[in-house]
C-alpha atoms as one frame of an Amber mdcrd trajectory, in Angstrom:
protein
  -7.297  34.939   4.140  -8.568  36.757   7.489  -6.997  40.092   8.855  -6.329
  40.359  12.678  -4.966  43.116  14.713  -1.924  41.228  16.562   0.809  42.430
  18.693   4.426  42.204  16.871   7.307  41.949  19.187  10.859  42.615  17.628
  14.293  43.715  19.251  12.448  44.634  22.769   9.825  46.973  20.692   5.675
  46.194  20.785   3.730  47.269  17.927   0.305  46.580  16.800   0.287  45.104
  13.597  -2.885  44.065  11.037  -1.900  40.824   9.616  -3.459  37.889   7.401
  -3.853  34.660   8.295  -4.883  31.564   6.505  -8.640  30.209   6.684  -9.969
  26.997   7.900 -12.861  25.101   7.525 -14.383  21.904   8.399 -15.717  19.979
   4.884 -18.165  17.257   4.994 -17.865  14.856   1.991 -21.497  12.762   1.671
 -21.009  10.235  -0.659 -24.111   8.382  -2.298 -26.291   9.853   1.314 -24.029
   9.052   3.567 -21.452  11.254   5.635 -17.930  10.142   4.556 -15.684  12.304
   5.707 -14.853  15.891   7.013 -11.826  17.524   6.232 -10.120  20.307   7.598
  -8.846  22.161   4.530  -8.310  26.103   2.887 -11.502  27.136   1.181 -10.179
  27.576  -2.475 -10.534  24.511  -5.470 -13.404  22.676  -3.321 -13.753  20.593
  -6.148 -10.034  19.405  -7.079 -10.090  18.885  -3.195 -12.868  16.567  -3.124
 -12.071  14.611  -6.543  -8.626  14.086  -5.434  -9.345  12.575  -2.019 -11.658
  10.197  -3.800  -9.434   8.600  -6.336  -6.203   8.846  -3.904  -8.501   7.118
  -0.673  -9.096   4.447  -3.729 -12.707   5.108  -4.003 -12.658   6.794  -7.285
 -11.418   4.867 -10.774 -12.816   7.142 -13.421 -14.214  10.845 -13.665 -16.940
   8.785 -15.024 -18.366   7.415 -12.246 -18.801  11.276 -10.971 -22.675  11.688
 -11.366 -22.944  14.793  -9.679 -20.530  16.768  -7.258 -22.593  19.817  -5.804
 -20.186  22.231  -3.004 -22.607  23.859  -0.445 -20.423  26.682   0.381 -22.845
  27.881   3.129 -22.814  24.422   5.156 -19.360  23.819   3.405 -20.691  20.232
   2.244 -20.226  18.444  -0.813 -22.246  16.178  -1.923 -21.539  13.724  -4.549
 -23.353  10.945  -6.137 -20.890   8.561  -7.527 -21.468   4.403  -9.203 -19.654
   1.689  -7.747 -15.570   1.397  -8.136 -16.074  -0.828  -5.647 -17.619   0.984
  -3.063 -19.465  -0.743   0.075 -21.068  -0.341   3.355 -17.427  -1.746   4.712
 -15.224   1.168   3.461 -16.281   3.076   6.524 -14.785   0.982   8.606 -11.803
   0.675   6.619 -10.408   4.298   7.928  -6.300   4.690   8.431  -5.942   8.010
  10.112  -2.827   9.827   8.790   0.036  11.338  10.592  -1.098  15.191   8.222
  -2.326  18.415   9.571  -6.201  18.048  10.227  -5.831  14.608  11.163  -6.553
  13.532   7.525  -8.243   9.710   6.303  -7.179   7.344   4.000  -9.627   4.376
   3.130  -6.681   1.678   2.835  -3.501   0.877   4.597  -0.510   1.621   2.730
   1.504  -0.515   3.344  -1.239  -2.961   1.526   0.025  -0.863  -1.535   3.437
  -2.372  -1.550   1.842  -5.669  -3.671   1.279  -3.035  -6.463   3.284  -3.574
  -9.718   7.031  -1.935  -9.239   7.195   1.375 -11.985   9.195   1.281 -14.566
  12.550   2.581 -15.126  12.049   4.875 -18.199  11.808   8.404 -16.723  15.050
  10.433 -15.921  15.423  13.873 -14.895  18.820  15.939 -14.327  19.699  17.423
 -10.797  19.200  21.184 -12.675  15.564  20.129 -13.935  14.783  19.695  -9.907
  16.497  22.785  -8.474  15.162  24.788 -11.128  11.563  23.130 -10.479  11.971
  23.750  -6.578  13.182  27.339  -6.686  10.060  28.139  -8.973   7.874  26.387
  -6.718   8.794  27.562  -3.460   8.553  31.095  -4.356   4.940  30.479  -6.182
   2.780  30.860  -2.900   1.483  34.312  -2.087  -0.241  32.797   0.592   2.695
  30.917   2.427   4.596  34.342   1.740   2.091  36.393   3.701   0.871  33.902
   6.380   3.319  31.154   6.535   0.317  29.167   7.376  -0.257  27.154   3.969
   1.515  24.118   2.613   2.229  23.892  -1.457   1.640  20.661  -4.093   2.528
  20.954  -7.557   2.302  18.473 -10.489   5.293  19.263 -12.830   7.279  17.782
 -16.032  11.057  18.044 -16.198  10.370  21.659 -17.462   7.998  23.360 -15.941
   5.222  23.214 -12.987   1.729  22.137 -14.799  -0.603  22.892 -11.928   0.140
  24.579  -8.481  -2.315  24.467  -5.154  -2.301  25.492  -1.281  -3.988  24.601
   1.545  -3.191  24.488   5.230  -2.583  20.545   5.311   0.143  19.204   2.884
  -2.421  16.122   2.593  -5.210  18.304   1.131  -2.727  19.871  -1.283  -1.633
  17.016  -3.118  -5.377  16.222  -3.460  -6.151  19.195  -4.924  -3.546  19.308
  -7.514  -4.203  15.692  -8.244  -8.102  16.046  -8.709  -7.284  19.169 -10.866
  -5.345  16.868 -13.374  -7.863  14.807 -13.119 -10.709  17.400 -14.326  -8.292
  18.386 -16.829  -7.358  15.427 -18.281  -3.608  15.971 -17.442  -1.690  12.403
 -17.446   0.407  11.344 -14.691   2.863   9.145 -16.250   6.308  10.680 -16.735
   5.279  13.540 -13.886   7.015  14.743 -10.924   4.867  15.465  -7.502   6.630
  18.758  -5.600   5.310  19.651  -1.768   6.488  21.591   0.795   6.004  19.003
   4.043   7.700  15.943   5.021   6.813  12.570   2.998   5.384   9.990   4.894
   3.724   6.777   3.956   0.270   7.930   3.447   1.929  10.726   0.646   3.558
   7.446  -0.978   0.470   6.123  -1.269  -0.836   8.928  -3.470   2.096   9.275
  -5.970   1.669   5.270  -6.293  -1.744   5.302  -6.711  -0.828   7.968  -9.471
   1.805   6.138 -10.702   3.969   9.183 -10.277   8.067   8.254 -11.111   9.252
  11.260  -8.485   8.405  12.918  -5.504  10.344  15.779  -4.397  10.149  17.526
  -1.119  11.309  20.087   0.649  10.530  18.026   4.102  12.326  14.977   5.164
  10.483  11.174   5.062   9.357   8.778   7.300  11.086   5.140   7.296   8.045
   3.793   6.059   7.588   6.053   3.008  11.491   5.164   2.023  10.911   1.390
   2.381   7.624   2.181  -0.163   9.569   3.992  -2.072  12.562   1.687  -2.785
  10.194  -1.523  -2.907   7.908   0.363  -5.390  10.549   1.400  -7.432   9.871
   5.367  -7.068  12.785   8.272  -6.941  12.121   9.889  -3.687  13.952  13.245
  -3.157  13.886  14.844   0.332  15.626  18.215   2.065  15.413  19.772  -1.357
  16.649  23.109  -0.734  18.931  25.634  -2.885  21.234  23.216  -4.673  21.210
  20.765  -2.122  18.810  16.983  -1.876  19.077  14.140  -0.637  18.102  10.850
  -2.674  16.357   8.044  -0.362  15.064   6.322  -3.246  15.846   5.556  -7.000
  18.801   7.713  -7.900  18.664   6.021 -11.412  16.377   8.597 -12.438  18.166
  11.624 -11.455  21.316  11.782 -14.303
């Protein structure tokens, strides 16, 4: 965060205030030499950042095929040296830019995901599991709480949040906590995705790419990301807020 002397109007009264505000900066991923994308992102977990956009834009399939993955803090640049997973001179022109904050990039349209293999029906949760997940979670962020400038991602179980992570675009959140469990090892089967912004189809694509069973979201969702969820088979909870949701998608999980 950056402090900035601002002017504070309240109840007809002008005061000079010092206050915080959230940091930006543009991030260039090179991939095998070439420029593959910059992202507009929070500087904090580079790394989760960059290994989570990978395997969610469908470039990534292991950690394995990670070589190398150097941050250049000074040029913010990250290079990375990565084999195959199918990777090709066409991916570049394969770009679906998403409706996030930063104007974010996805390598694959997702609606193509919608041919994927439905998930299976095993996973429940009860409506107290999510409150109690969501009130933890929305009062987590120091950063939100002092700049209201950051959206919030969390991977959790039924009991407890696993791995937390800001950034100012809810896109670049989710990435982060999803390359994090990656470089931890941390499963995603039987896991529940929490953010703080709306759902929309490119955030679908994500959790089905992780094969997450639940999404859960203070924000409301697109129609496309409900007719993803509901083909796809995936419990998709929106408006969460005090004891109040709303369930779009797969209310079998939720007992």
């Amino acid at each position: 965060m950056e402090s900035f002397e601002t002017v504070f109007f309240r109840d007809n009264v002008r005061e000079a205030v010092v206050l915080p505000v959230s940091e930006e900066v543009p991030l260039t991923i090179d991939l095998n030499g070439s420029e593959l994308a910059t992202l507009l992102c929070s500087p904090a977990h580079i790394r989760n950042l960059v290994t989570g956009f990978l395997y969610t834009s469908g470039l990534l399939q292991r950690m394995e095929s990670i070589r190398s993955l150097i941050v250049d803090r000074e040029h913010w640049k990250v290079l990375v040296e990565m084999q195959g997973d199918g990777l090709g001179e066409s991916v570049v022109f394969k770009r679906v830019y998403t409706s996030g904050c930063g104007k974010g990039v996805l390598f694959h349209n997702p609606i193509d995901l919608i041919g994927w293999f439905r998930l299976d029906d095993d996973f429940r949760a009860s409506e107290k599991d999510i409150f109690n997940l969501m009130k933890t979670f929305q009062k987590q962020s120091q950063e939100h709480t002092l700049t209201r400038g950051v959206h919030s991602a969390a991977l959790a179980s039924t009991d407890e949040i696993l791995i937390f992570r800001d950034d100012i675009g809810r896109h670049n959140a989710i990435d982060k906590v999803i390359g994090e469990a990656l470089d931890a090892g941390v499963g995603f089967l039987g896991k529940i995705l929490l953010t703080s912004g709306r759902i929309s189809s490119e955030i679908l694509s994500k959790v089905l790419r992780c094969r997450m069973p639940v999404v859960v979201a203070a924000g409301a969702p697109t129609n496309q990301a409900v007719k993803i969820a509901r083909q796809m088979n995936i419990t998709l909870l929106g408006r969460v807020r005090g004891s109040r949701m709303i369930v779009y998608s797969g209310d079998e999980r939720i007992r």
